[in-house]
Every structure is written in C-alpha cells, then in structure tokens.
C-alpha positions in Angstrom: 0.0 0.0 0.0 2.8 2.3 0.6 4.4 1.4 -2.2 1.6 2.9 -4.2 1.5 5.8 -2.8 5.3 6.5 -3.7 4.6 5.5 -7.0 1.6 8.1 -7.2 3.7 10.5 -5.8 6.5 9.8 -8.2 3.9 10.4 -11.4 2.7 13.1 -10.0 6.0 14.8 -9.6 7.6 13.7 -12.9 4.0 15.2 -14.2 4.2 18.3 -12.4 7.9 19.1 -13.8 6.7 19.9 -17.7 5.0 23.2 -16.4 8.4 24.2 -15.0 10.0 22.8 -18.4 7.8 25.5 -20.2 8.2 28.3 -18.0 12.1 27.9 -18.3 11.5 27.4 -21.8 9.3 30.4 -22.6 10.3 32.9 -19.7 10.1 36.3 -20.3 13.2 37.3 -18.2 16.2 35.2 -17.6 15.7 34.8 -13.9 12.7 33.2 -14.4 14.6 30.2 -16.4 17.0 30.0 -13.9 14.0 29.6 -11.1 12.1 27.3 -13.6 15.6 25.1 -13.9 16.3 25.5 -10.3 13.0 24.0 -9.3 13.1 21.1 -11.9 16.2 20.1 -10.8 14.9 19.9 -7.4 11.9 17.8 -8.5 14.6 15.3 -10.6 16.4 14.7 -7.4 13.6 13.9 -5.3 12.0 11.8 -8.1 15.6 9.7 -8.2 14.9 9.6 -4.4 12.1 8.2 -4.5 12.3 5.7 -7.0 15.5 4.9 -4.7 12.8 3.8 -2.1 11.0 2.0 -4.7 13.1 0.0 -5.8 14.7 -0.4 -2.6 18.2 0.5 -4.1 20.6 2.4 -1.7 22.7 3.4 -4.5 20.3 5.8 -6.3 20.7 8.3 -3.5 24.4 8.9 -4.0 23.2 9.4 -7.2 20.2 12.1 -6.0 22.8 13.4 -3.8 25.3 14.3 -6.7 22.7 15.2 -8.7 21.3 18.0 -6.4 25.1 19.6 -5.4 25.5 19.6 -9.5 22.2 21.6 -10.0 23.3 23.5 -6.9 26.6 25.1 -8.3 25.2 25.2 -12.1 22.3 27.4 -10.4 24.8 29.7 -8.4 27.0 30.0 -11.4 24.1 30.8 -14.0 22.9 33.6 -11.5 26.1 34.7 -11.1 26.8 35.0 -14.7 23.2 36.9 -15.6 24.5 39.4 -12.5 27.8 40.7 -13.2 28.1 39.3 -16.6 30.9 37.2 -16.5 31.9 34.2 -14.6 34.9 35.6 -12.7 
C-alpha cells in the first residue's frame, strides 16, 4: 500500500515538472529560467529519491545526492553569470 502511494507520488511529480520545463523554456526574463531550472532540478532529485525507495536500491541516493550539489553550483553559477556578466 505504501508502495503505491510513492509511486503516485512519483507520477505526479515527474508530471508536475513539464510546467516548469515551459516556463524555463518560454520565460520572459532570464531569472525566471533560472528559477524554472532550479525548481526542476529539485523535482529530478527527489524523483531519483524516490524511486531509490521503490526499488529499494541504496545506490540511487548517492546518485540524487550528486545530482542536487550539481544543480546547486550550475544554479549559483548561472545567476552569477546573468548578474555581473561574467563568470569571474
């Protein structure tokens, strides 16, 4: 039964994630891309979590883990660059 419930969990997620796909594909200003991004890689990393639990596979969360520090750093970066312009 509570398998069910992560697995309705997990559609709903991977579902709710296209909205954010369009908004970072049509946003009218480039901070609401970054957001848009920011929040779907957020949603990626719990839906690896998840399915983690599912499948009863410890491994996946290393993988969720390194997953979210990536999306961490690209978002700080990507703001950074849209801020001052340049990377450094």
């Amino acid at each position: 039964m509570i398998t069910q419930g992560y697995i309705a969990m997990t559609i709903f997620l991977a579902l709710m994630a296209f909205p954010c796909l369009y908004r970072a594909y049509v946003g009218p200003t480039a901070t609401d891309r970054v957001v848009a991004i920011n929040v779907v890689t957020t949603k990626v990393t719990i839906l690896i979590a998840l399915l983690a639990i599912i499948t009863d596979q410890d491994a996946f969360i290393d993988v969720a883990l390194i997953y979210a520090m990536m999306g961490f750093i690209a978002t700080i970066c990507v703001s950074k660059y849209i801020e001052k312009g340049n990377l450094m």
